[in-house]
C-alpha positions in Angstrom: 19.7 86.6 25.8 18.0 84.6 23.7 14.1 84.7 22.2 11.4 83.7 23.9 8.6 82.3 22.0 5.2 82.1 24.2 2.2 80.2 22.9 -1.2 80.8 24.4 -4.6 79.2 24.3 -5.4 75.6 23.9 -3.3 74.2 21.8 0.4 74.4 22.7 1.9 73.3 19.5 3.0 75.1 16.4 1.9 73.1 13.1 3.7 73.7 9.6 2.1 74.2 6.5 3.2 71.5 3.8 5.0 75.1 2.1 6.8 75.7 4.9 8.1 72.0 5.2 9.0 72.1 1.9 10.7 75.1 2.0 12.8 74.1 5.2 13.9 70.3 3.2 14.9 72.3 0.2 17.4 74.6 2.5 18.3 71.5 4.2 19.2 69.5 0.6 21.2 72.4 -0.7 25.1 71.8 -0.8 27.1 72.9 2.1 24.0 73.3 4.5 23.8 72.3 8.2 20.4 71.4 9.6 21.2 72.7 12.3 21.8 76.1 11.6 18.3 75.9 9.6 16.7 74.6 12.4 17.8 77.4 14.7 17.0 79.9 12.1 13.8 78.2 11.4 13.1 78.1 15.2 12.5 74.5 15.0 13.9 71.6 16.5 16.5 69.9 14.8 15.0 66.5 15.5 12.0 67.3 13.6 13.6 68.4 10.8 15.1 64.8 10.6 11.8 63.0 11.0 10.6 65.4 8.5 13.0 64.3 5.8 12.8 60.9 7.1 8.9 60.8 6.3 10.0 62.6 3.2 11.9 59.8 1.9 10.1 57.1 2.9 7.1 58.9 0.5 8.9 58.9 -2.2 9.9 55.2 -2.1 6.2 54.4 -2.5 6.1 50.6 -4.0 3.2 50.0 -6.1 1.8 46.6 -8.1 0.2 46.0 -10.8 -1.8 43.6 -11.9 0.0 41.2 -14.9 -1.9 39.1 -16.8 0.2 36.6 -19.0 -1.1 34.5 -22.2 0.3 32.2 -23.6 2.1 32.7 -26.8 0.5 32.2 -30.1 2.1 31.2 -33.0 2.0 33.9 -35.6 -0.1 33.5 -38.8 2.3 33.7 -41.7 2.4 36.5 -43.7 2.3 40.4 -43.3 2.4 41.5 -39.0 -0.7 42.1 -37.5 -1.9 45.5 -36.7 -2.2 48.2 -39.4 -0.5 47.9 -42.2 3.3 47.5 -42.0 2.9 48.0 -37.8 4.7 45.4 -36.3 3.7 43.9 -32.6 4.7 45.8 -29.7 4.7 45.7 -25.9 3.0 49.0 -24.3 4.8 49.7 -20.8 3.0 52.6 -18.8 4.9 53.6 -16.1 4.0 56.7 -13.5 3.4 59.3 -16.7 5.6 57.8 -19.4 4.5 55.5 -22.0 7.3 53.2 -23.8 6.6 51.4 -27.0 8.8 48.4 -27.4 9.1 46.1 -30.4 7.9 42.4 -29.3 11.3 41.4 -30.9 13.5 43.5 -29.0 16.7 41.5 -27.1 15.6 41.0 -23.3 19.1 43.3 -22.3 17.0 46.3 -24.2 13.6 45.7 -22.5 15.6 45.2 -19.2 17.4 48.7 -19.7 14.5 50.8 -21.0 12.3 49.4 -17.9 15.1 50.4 -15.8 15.3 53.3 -17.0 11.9 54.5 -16.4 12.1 53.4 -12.7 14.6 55.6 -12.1 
């Protein structure tokens, strides 16, 4: 016979703690496993689990814009780069925690590449 789980008072649903939805999308993300078996051994139904990972997902694909501002270009003064001495101009890119410093001369396949790389 199977278990019985009764919930009294006013509310009637059970509510997860953001550890213990964690915990369950970690068991479900691990090779080999079968949501459904977690969700039986969770005592949860498997639907949930789904709309769990669903919402999950949909987080982390979080699109965010920044404001550009674009000047237009200057011609450089002859003579040594500006900056301090011997530092040549650079484009700062600042990008969820990482910083990348690329040289303002740098072929547009580089840039391309190192900002794809840091959206991944």
């Amino acid at each position: 016979m199977g278990q019985v789980t009764l919930i009294s008072g006013r509310e009637r649903r059970r509510h997860w703690s953001g550890e213990d939805r964690a915990r369950i999308l970690a068991a479900i993300s691990a090779p080999g496993a079968v949501v459904a078996e977690i969700a039986r051994r969770e005592d949860i139904c498997t639907s949930l689990v789904y709309t769990w990972r669903r919402e999950a997902r949909r987080a982390a694909k979080k699109v965010e814009f920044v404001p550009v501002v674009v000047e237009a270009a200057r011609p450089a003064p002859p003579g040594p780069p500006s900056g301090s001495a011997g530092e040549a101009e650079v484009i700062t890119v600042e990008l969820n925690e990482a910083r990348v410093r690329i040289s303002a001369g740098a072929s547009a396949a580089l840039v391309t590449a190192t900002l794809k790389a840091l959206r991944a």
